[in-house]
N, C-alpha and C positions, 0 to 999 in steps of 0.2 A: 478486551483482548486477553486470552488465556495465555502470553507467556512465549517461552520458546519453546524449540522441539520440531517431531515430526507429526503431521497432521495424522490424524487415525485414518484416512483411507475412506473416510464417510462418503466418497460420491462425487457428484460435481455439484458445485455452486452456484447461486446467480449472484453479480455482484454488478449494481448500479455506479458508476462512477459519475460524478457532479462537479462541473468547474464552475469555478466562482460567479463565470459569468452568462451561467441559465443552462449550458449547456449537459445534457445528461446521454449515458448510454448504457448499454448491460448489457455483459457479457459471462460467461460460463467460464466455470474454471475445474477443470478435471483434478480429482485428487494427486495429481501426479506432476500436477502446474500451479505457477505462482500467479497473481494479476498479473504481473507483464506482461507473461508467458501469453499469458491468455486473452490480453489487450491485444497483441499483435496478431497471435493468429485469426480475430477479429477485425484486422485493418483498422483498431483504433490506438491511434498515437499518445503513448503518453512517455515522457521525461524519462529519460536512465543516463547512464552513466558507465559506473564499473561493473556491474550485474551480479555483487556478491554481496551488499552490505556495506561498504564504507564509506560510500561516497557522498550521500545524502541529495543527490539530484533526482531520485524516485521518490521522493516523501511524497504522501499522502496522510490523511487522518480516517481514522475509524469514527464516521458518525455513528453506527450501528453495524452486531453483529456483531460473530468472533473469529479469528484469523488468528495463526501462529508463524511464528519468523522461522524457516528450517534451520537458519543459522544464524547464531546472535549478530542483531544489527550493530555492529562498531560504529555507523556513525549519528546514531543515537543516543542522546544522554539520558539515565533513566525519567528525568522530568520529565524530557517530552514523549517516552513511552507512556510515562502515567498520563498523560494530555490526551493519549489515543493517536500519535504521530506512529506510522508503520515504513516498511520499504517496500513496493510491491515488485523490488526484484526480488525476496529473496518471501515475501508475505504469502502465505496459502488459506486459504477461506474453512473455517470449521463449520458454517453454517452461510446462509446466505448475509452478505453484506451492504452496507451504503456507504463511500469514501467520497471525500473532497478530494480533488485533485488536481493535478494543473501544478505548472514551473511557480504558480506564487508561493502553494503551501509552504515549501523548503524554507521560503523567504521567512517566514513566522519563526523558523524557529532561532535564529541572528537577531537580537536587537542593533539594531542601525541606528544610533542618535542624529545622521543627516538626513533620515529621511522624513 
């Protein structure tokens, strides 16, 4: 992940999204959309929240590939930025990508000692 900022306008994306459990899909992401953005207008559903960063129910992880946040993620702590944990409401693709995704990821970044 290159960081924050505003994406350079390089084009549109492909970006495969992968849940934990097998399921995969890919979708486009226009220089001017985030993955969310660009999950829904695909019809595919993925986890949000507040839609600007704070909230951390959009995580996701950057398996591969590079993507910048438009706006600093608040509710990410920088650990799990260096982990490769993104928000794809607020995430925009610099190149093509591969993300985990799915309501568990978020779960990774809480340690739970009851679970």
């Amino acid at each position: 992940m290159s960081g924050d900022g505003d994406p350079d306008g390089a084009g549109e994306h492909r970006v495969e999204l992968a849940w934990r459990d097998g399921r995969e899909e890919m979708v486009a992401v226009g220089a001017d959309e985030t993955v969310l953005e660009a999950a829904e207008a695909a019809g595919v559903a993925l986890p949000f929240g507040c839609r600007t960063g704070a909230c951390a129910t959009c995580t996701a992880r950057l398996l591969s590939g590079d993507l910048v946040h438009r706006r600093p993620p608040r509710a990410l702590k920088d650990r799990h930025r260096e982990r490769g944990y993104v928000l794809t409401c607020i995430a925009a693709p610099m190149t093509d990508c591969r993300l985990d995704v799915g309501a568990d990821v978020a779960d990774d970044l809480v340690s739970n000692p009851w679970k």
